[in-house]
Structures are given as structure tokens and as C-alpha cells.
N, C-alpha and C positions, 0 to 999 in steps of 0.2 A: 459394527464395532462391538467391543467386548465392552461389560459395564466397565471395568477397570481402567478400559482404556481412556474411555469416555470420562469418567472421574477425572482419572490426572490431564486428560485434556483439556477440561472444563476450568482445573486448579490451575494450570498453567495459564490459559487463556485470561482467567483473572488475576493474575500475578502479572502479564504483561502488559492488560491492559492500565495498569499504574504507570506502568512503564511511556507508554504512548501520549507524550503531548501536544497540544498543541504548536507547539516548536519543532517537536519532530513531524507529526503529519505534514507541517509548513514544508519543511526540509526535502522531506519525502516525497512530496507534489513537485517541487522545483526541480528536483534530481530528476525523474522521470519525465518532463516535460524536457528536459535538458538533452536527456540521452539519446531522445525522439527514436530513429527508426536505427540508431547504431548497436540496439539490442530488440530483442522481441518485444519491442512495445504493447503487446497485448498481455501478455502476462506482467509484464512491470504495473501496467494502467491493472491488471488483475491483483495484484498485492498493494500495489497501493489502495485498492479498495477495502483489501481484508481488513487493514490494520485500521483505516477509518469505519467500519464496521463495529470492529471488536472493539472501538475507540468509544465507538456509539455517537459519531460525527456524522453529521448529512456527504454524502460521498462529494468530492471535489470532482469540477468540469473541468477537463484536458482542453489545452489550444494544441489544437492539429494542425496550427497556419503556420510553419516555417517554410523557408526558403531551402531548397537543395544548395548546396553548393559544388561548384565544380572544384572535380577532384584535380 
């Protein structure tokens, strides 16, 4: 990456870590645990990490224990 890029990456990064509360990372764990396997659960359970990172949170543990339902 370019320094500049890295700059305003860095400046943004910290702009939205303000952004990121604890009511949204809440939010954000529940959505994702919600949607389970009816989207790529790996990169969901992957951004949910980002943002508790960049949040500077201990990462949250997923419940992988739902029930399928017949369609």
C-alpha cells in the first residue's frame, strides 16, 4: 500500500472506530448469528471480527448450534 493510502486508511479507521459501540458490535453479533448459514457465514463471522478489532473488543464466540429447518 501506498503511504497515502495507508494515512487516510489509518484516519478513517479512526473516525469509525468512534463510530462502533458497544450496542452496535451487540447488534452486529446477533445479526450474524441470526443469518447463520443463509449468507457466507465466514466472511460475516469475518467482519464481525474486523469491527470488534478495530473496536479494540476481545473478539465474540459464535453459537454454531441451530437447528436446520425443513423447507
Amino acid at each position: 500500500m501506498s503511504y497515502c493510502f495507508e494515512r487516510k486508511f489509518e484516519m478513517t479507521k479512526q473516525e469509525l472506530k468512534e463510530l462502533i459501540t458497544p450496542e452496535f458490535l451487540s447488534t452486529l453479533h446477533s445479526a450474524v448469528e441470526c443469518c447463520g448459514w443463509d449468507v457466507d457465514m465466514v466472511e460475516s463471522m469475518n467482519f464481525c471480527d474486523w469491527c470488534y478489532n478495530v473496536a479494540g473488543q476481545p473478539l465474540p464466540k459464535y453459537d454454531m448450534s441451530f437447528e436446520l429447518e425443513d423447507e
